[in-house]
FILUMSE-153759 format. One record per residue (C-alpha): residue number from 1; x, y, z; chain. Coordinates in pm, whole numbers. Layout:
N
+-----+--------+--------+--------+-------+
|   n |      x |      y |      z | chain |
+-----+--------+--------+--------+-------+
| NUM |      X |      Y |      Z |     A |
...
+-----+--------+--------+--------+-------+
***
This chain:
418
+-----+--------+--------+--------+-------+
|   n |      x |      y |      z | chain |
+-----+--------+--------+--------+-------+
|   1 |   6873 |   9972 |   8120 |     A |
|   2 |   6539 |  10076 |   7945 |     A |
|   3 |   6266 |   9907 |   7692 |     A |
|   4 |   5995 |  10002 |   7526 |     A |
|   5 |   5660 |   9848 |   7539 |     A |
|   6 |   5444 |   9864 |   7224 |     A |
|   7 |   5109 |   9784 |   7198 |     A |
|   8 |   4966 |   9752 |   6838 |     A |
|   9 |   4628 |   9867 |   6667 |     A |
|  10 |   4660 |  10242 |   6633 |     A |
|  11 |   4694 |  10423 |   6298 |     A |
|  12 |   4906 |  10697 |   6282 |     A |
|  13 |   4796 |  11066 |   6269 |     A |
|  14 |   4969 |  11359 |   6295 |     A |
|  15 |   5320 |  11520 |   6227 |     A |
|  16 |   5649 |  11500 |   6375 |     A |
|  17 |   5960 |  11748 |   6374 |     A |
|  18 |   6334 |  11560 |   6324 |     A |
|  19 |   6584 |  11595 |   6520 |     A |
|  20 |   6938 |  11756 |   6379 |     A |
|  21 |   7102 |  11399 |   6219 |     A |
|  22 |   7311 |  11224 |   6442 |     A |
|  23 |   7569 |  11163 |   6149 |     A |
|  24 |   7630 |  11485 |   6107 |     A |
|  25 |   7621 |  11650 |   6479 |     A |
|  26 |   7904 |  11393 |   6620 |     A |
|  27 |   8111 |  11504 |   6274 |     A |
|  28 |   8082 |  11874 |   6350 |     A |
|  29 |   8124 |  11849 |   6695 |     A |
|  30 |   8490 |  11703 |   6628 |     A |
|  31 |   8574 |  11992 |   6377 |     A |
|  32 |   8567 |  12225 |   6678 |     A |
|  33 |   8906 |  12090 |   6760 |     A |
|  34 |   9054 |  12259 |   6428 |     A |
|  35 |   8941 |  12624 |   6609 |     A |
|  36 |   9109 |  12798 |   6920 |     A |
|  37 |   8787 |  12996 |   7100 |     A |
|  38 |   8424 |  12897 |   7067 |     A |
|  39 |   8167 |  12748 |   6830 |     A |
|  40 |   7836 |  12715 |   6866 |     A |
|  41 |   7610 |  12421 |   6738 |     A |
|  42 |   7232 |  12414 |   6676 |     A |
|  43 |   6979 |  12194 |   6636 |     A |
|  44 |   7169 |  11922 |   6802 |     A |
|  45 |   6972 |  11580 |   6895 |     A |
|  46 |   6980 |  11521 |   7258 |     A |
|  47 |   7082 |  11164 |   7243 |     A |
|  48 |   7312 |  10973 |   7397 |     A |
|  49 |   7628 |  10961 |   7121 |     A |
|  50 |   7643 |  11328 |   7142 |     A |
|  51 |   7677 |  11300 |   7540 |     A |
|  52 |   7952 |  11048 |   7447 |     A |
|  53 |   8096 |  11273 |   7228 |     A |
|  54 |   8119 |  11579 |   7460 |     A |
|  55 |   8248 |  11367 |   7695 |     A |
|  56 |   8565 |  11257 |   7522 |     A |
|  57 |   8609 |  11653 |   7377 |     A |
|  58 |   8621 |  11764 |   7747 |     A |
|  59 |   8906 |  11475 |   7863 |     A |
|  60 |   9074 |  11684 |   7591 |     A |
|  61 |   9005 |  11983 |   7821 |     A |
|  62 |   8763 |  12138 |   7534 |     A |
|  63 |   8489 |  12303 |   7750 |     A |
|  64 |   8107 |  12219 |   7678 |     A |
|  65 |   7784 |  12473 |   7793 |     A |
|  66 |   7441 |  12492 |   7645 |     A |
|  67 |   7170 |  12760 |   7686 |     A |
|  68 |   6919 |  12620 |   7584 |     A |
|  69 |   6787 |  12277 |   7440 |     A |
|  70 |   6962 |  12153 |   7090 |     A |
|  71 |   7247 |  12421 |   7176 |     A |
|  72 |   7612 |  12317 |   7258 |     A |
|  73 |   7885 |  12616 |   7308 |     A |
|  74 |   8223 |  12423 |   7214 |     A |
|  75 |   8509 |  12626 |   7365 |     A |
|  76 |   8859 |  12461 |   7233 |     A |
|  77 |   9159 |  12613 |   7440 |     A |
|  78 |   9496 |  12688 |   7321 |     A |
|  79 |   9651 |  12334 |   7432 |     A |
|  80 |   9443 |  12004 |   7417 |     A |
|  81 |   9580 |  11644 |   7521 |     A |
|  82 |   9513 |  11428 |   7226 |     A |
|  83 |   9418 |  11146 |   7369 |     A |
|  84 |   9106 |  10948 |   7326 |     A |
|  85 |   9070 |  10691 |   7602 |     A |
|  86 |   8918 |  10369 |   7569 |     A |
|  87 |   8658 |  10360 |   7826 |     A |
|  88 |   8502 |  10637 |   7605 |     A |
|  89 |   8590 |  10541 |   7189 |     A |
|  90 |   8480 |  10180 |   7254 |     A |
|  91 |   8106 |  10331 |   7284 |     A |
|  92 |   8107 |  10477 |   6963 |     A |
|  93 |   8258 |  10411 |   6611 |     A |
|  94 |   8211 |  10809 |   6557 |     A |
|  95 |   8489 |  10859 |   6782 |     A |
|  96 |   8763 |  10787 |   6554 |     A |
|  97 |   8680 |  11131 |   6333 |     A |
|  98 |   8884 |  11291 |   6620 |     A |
|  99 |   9187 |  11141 |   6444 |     A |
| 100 |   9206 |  11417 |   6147 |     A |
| 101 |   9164 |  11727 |   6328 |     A |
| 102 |   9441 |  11639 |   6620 |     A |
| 103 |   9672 |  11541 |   6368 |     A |
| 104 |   9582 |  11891 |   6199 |     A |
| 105 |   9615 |  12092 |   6470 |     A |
| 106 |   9842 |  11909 |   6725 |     A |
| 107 |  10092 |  11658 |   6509 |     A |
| 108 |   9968 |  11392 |   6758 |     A |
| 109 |   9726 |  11179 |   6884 |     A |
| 110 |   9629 |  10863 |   7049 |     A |
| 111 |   9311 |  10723 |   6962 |     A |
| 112 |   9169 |  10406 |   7054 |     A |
| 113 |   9055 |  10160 |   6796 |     A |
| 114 |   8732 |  10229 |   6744 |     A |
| 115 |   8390 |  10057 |   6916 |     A |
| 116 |   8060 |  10162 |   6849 |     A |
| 117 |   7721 |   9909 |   6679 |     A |
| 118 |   7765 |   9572 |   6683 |     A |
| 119 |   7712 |   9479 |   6324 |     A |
| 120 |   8064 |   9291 |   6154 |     A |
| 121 |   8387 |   9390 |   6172 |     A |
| 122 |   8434 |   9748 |   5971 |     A |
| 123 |   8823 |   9809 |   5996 |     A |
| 124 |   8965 |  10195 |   5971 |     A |
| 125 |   9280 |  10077 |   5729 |     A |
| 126 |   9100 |  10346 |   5494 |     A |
| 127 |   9142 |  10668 |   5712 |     A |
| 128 |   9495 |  10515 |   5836 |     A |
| 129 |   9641 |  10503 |   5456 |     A |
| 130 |   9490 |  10825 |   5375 |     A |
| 131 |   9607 |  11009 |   5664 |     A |
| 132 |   9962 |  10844 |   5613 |     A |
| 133 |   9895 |  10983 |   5244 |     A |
| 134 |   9911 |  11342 |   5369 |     A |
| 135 |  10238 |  11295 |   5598 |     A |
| 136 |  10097 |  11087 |   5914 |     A |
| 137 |  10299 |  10842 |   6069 |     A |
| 138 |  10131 |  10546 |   6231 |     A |
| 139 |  10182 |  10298 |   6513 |     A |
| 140 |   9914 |  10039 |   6663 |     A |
| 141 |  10005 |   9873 |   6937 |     A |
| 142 |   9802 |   9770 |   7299 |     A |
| 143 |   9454 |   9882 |   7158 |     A |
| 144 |   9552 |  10220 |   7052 |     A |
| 145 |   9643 |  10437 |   6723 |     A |
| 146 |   9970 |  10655 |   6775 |     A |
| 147 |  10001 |  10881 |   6561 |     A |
| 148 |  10222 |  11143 |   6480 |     A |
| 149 |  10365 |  11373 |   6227 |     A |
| 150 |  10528 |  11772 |   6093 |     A |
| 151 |  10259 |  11996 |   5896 |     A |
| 152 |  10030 |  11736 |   5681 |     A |
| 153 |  10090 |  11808 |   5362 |     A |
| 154 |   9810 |  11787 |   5053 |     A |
| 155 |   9772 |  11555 |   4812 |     A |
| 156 |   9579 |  11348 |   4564 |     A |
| 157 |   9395 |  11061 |   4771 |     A |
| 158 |   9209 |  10798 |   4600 |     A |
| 159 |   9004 |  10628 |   4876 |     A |
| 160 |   8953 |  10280 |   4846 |     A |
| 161 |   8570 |  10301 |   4922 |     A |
| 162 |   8366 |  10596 |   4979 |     A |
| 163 |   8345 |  10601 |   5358 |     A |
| 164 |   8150 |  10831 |   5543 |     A |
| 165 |   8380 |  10834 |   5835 |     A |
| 166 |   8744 |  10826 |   5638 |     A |
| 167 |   8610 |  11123 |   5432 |     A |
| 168 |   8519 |  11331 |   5759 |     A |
| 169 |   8891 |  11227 |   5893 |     A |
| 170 |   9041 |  11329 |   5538 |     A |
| 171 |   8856 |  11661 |   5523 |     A |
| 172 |   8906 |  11769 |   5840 |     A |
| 173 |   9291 |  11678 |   5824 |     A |
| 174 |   9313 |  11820 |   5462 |     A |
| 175 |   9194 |  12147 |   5558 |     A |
| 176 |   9524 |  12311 |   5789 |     A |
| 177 |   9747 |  12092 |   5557 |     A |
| 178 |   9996 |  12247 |   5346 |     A |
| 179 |   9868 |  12279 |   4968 |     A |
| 180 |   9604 |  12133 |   4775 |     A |
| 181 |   9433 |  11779 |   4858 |     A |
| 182 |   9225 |  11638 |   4629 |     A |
| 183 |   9008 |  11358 |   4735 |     A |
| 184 |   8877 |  11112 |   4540 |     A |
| 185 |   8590 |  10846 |   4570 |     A |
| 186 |   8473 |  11066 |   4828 |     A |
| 187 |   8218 |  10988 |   5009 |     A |
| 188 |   7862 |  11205 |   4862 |     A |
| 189 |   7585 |  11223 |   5178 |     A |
| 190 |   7394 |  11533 |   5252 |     A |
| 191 |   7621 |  11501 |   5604 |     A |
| 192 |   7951 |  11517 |   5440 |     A |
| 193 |   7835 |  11847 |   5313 |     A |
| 194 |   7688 |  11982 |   5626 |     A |
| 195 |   8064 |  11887 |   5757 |     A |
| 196 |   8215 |  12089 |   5469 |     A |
| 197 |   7930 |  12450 |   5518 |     A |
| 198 |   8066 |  12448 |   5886 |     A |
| 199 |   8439 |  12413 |   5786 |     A |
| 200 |   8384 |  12698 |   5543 |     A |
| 201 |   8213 |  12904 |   5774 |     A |
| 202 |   8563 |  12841 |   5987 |     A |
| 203 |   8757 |  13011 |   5663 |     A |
| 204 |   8827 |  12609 |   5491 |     A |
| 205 |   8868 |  12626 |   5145 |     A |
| 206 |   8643 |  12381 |   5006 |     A |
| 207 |   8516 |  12274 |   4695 |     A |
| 208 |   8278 |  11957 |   4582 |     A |
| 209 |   8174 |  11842 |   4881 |     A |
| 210 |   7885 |  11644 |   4792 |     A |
| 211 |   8055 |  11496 |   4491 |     A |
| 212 |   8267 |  11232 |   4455 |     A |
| 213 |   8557 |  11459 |   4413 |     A |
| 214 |   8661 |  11710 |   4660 |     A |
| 215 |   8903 |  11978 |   4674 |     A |
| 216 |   9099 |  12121 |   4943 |     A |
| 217 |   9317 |  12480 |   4942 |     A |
| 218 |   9509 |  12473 |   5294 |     A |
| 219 |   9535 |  12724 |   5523 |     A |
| 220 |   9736 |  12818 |   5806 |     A |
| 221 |   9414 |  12892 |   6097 |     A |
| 222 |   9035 |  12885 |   6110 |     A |
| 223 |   8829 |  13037 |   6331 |     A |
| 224 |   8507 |  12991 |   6549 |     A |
| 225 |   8219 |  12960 |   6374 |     A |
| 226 |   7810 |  12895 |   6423 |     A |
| 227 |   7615 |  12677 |   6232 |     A |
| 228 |   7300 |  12458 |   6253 |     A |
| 229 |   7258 |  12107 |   6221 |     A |
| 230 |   7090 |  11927 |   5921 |     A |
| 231 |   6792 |  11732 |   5998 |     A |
| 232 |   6800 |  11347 |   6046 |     A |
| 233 |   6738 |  11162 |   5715 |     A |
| 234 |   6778 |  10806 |   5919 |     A |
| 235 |   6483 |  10946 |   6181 |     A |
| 236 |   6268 |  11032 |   5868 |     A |
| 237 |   6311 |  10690 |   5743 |     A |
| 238 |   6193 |  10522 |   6086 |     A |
| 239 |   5877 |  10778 |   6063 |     A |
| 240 |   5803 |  10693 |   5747 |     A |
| 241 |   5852 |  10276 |   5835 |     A |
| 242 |   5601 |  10394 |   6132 |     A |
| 243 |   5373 |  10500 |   5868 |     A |
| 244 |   5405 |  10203 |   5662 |     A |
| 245 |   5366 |   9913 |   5945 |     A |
| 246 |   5094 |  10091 |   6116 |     A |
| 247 |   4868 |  10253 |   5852 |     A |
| 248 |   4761 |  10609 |   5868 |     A |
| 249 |   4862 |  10957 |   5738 |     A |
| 250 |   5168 |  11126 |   5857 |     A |
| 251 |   5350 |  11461 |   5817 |     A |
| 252 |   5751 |  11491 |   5857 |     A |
| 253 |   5909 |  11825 |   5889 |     A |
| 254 |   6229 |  11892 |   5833 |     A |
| 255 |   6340 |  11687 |   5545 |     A |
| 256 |   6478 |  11744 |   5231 |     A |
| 257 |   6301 |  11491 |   4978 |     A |
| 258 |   6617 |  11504 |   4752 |     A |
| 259 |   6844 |  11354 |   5073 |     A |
| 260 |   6613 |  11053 |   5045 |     A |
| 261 |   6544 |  10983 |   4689 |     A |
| 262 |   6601 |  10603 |   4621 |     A |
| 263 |   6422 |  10574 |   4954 |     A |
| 264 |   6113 |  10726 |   4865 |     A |
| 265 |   6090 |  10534 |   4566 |     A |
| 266 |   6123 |  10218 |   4710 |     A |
| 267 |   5867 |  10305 |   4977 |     A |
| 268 |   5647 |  10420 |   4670 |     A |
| 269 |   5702 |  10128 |   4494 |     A |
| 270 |   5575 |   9916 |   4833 |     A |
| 271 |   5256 |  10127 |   4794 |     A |
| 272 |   5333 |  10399 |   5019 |     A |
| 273 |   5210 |  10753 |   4867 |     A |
| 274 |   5475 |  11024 |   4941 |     A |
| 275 |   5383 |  11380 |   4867 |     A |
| 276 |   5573 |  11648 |   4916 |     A |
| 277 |   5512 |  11979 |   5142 |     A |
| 278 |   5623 |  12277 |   5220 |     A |
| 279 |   5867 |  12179 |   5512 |     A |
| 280 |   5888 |  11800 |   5497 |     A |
| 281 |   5653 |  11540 |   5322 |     A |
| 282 |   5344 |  11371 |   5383 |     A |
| 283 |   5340 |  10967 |   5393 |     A |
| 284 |   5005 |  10774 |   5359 |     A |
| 285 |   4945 |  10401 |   5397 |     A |
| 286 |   4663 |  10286 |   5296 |     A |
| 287 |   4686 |   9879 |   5306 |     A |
| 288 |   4891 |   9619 |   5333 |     A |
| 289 |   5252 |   9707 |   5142 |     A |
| 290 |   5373 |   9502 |   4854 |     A |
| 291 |   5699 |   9334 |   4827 |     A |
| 292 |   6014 |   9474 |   4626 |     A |
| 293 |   6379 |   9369 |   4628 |     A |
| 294 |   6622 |   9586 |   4781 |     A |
| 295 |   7017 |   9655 |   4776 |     A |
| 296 |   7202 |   9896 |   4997 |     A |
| 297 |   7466 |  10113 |   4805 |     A |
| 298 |   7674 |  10431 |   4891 |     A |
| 299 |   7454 |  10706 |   4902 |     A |
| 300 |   7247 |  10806 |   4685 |     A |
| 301 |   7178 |  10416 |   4707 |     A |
| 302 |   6978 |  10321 |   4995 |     A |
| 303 |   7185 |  10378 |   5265 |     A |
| 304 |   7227 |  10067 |   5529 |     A |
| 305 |   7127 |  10225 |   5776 |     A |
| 306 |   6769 |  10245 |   5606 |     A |
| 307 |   6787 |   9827 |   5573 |     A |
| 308 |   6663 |   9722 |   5936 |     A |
| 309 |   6359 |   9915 |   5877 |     A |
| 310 |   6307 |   9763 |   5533 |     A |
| 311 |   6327 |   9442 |   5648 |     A |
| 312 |   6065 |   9526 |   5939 |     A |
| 313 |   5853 |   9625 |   5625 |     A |
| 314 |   5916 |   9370 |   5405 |     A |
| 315 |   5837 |   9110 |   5694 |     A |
| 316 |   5456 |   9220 |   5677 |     A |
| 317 |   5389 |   9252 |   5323 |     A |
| 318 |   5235 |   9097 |   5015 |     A |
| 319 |   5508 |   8847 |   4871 |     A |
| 320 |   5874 |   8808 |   4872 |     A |
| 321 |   6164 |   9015 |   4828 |     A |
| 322 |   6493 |   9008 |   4832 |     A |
| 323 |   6757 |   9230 |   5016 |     A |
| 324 |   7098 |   9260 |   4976 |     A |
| 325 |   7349 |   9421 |   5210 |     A |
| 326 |   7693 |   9489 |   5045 |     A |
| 327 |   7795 |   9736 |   5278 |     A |
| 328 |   7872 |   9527 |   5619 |     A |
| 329 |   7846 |   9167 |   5677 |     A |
| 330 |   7685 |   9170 |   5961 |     A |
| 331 |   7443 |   9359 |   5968 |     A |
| 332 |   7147 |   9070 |   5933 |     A |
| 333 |   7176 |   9028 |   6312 |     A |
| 334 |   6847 |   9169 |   6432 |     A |
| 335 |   6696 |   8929 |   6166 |     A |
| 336 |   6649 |   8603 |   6420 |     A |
| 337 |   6474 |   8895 |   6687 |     A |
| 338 |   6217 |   8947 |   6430 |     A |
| 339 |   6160 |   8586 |   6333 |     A |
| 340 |   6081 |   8534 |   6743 |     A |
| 341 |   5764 |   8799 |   6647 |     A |
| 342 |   5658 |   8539 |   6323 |     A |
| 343 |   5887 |   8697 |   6031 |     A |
| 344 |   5985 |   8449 |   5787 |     A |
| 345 |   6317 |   8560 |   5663 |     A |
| 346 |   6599 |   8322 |   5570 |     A |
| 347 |   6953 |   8446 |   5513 |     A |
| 348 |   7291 |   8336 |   5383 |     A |
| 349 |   7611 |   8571 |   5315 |     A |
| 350 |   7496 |   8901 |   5232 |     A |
| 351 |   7146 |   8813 |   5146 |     A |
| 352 |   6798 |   8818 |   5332 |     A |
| 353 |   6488 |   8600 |   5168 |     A |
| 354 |   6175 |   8774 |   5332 |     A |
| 355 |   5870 |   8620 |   5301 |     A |
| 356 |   5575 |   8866 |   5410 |     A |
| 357 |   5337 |   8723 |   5660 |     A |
| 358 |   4981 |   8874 |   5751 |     A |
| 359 |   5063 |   8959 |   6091 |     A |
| 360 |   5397 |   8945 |   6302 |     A |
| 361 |   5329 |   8853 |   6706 |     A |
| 362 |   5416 |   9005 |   6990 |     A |
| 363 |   5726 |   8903 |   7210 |     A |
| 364 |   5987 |   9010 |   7377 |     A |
| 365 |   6330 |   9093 |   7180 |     A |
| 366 |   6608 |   9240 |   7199 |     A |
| 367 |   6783 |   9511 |   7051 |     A |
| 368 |   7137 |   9477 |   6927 |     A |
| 369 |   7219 |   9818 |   6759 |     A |
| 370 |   7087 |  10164 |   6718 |     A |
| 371 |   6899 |  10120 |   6363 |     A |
| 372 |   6802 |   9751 |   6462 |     A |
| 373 |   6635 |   9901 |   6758 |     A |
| 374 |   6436 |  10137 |   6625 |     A |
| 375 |   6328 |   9878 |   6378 |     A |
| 376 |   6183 |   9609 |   6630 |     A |
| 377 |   5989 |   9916 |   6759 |     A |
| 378 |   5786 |  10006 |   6516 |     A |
| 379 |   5768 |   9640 |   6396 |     A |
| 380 |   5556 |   9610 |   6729 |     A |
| 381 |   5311 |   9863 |   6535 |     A |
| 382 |   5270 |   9581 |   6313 |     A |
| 383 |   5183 |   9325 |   6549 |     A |
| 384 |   4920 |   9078 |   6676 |     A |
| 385 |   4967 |   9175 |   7077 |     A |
| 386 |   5286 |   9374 |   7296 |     A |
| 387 |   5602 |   9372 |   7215 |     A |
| 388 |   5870 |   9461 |   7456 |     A |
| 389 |   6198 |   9578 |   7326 |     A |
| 390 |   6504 |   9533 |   7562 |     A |
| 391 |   6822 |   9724 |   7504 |     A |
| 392 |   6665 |  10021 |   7482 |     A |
| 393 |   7009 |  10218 |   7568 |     A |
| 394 |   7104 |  10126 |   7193 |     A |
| 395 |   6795 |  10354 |   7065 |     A |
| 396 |   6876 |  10647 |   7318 |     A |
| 397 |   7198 |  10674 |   7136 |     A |
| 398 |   7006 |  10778 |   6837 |     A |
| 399 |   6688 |  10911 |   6875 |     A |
| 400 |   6587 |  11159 |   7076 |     A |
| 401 |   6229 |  11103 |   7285 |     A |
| 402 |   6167 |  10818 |   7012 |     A |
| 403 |   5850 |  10729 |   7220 |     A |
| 404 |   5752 |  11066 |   7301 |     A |
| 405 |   5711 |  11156 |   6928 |     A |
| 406 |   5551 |  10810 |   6842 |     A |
| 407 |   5317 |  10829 |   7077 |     A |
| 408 |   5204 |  11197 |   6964 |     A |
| 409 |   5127 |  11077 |   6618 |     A |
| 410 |   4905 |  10789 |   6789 |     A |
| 411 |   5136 |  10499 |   6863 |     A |
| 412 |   5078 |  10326 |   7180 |     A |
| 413 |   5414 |  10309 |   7311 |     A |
| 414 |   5607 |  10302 |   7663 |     A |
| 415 |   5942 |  10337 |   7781 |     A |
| 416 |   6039 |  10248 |   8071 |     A |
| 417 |   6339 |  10238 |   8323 |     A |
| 418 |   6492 |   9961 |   8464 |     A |
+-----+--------+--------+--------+-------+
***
């Protein structure tokens, strides 16, 4: 177990480098399974979801090496078992993208039903009816997908929401099947196509990624490929919540302003400025933020994994707002931490009533996710004494040396072992 002390009063000064986005790294690292020989990945975030990750590609007997820090040699062998265990899927809801590629490549697989952030109940019908759409046959019995089936075969798919994950599973299935797959209501983030550049680099046939509609020639192999991770949009968004709750001027490099546009215009519209330079943007804060009302969408809506921080935002400025989550249920749970530090937010369904206050307080909370964690961090920026976050495992499995790079743009911030 770890936490993170945070003492409050420092503005922030300084710049800060992302890390390759978690969303996409765990998605690539699965397509290696679609290869025989080895792929290289760059610019991979040393957190602890990508440990989890390698760890259930090698109990498929897929070998892992690095050479040096953000590298990962993937070397898939000739036979695999396809068989992800429990012990390791319940971790993380990423796990399940392993589903697609070992039905592509080995007719089988066992999976178990997916773990991962504790935040409502998100079920994988969607990638199970679109995988059955392309010739999978599926059984679900003591925990565990078993699934089997000849050569997939394309076809149209119409999915019934635009899912990050069931688009991954569909792409990366659609791309040995036999024919053409067209899939529709895809899902459009900047990760999706990051997916998609690797797979082509493989030999995929690929079209519209990034679009709601994408298209999908079969062919019979791929091959090893390198490529280099895109940079962490989510991490950005923490950095630039940093900003906002602490005060100060900030520089983050890496990111691409059009991943993050209905972001950056709410931030703007809270009185952030945002500028734009030439490898990342500048954020300045420069007094208390005002209130605006905020729904998460599918991207390029604010994404919902942008709302904890939001909220943390919201909590300390001038007015009310309301947010709206219409993505998952439950994902208001970090709301009664932040109410322990003074934030007066009131919720019912899918709706959060935040009511800015001048100051949160110190205390001790707890993290309950990834996202959540991060916020309650740099909500202690924002408050009147220390705040100790507990749970700081959650955080690791997201951010890599979150306090580290805090603490060189001026945060006062610990983390500590327990």
């Amino acid at each position: 177990m770890s936490k993170f002390i945070i003492k409050p009063g420092n503005s922030l000064k300084g710049s800060v480098e992302l890390q390759g986005a978690k969303n996409s790294a765990l998605k690539l690292m699965a397509a290696c399974i679609l290869v025989r020989g080895k792929s290289d990945l760059y610019d991979v975030p040393q957190i602890t979801d990508v440990e989890i990750m390698s760890d259930l590609l090698e109990s498929m007997g897929i070998s892992m090496t690095t050479n040096a820090p953000g590298h990962l040699g993937i070397d898939t062998p000739a036979h695999i078992t396809p068989y992800a265990p429990y012990e390791l899927v319940e971790k993380m809801r990423a796990s399940v993208v392993v589903l697609g590629p070992l039905l592509a490549t080995q007719g089988r697989a066992r999976v178990s039903l997916p773990g991962g952030d504790d935040f409502g109940h998100r079920p994988i019908d969607i990638h199970i009816r679109a995988l059955s759409e392309l010739g999978a046959d599926f059984q679900t019995s003591h925990g565990y997908i078993e699934a089997s089936c000849k050569r997939l075969v394309g076809k149209r798919i119409v999915l019934d929401f635009p899912s990050h994950t069931a688009t991954d599973n569909v792409l990366m299935a659609a791309v040995l099947a036999k024919g053409e797959t067209v899939i529709e209501n895809a899902a459009r983030e900047p990760e999706i196509q990051d997916l998609a550049d690797f797979l082509i680099k493989m030999g995929a046939k690929i079209d519209g990624a990034g679009t709601s509609r994408i298209v999908v020639q079969g062919v019979d192999t791929l091959r090893p490929a390198s490529h280099s991770v895109i940079r962490d949009r989510v991490e950005a968004a923490t950095f630039i919540a940093a900003a906002g709750l602490a005060g100060g001027e900030i520089e983050i490099c890496g990111v691409r302003r059009e991943y993050m546009d209905m972001l950056l215009e709410k931030v703007s519209q809270m009185g952030l400025v945002v500028e734009s330079i030439e490898n990342g943007i500048r954020v300045v804060s420069n007094g208390r933020l005002r209130s605006v009302d905020v729904a998460t969408l599918p991207y390029p809506g604010v994404a919902t994994d942008y709302k904890p921080l939001i909220v943390t935002m919201l909590s300390v400025a001038d007015g009310a707002a309301i947010v709206s989550e219409n993505l998952f249920a439950g994902r208001f749970r970090y709301v009664d931490e932040l109410r322990r530090m003074g934030a007066d937010i009131r919720t019912q369904g899918h709706h959060a009533l935040i009511r800015g206050v001048d100051k949160l307080s110190g205390a001790q909370v707890r993290a309950s996710d990834i996202r959540a964690g991060a916020a309650l961090v740099v909500a202690g920026l924002a408050a009147d004494s220390a705040t100790t976050v507990l749970g700081g495992d959650h955080i690791d499995r997201g951010y890599e040396k979150f306090a580290q790079k805090l603490s060189f743009i001026g945060a006062d911030i610990e983390r500590v072992e327990e």
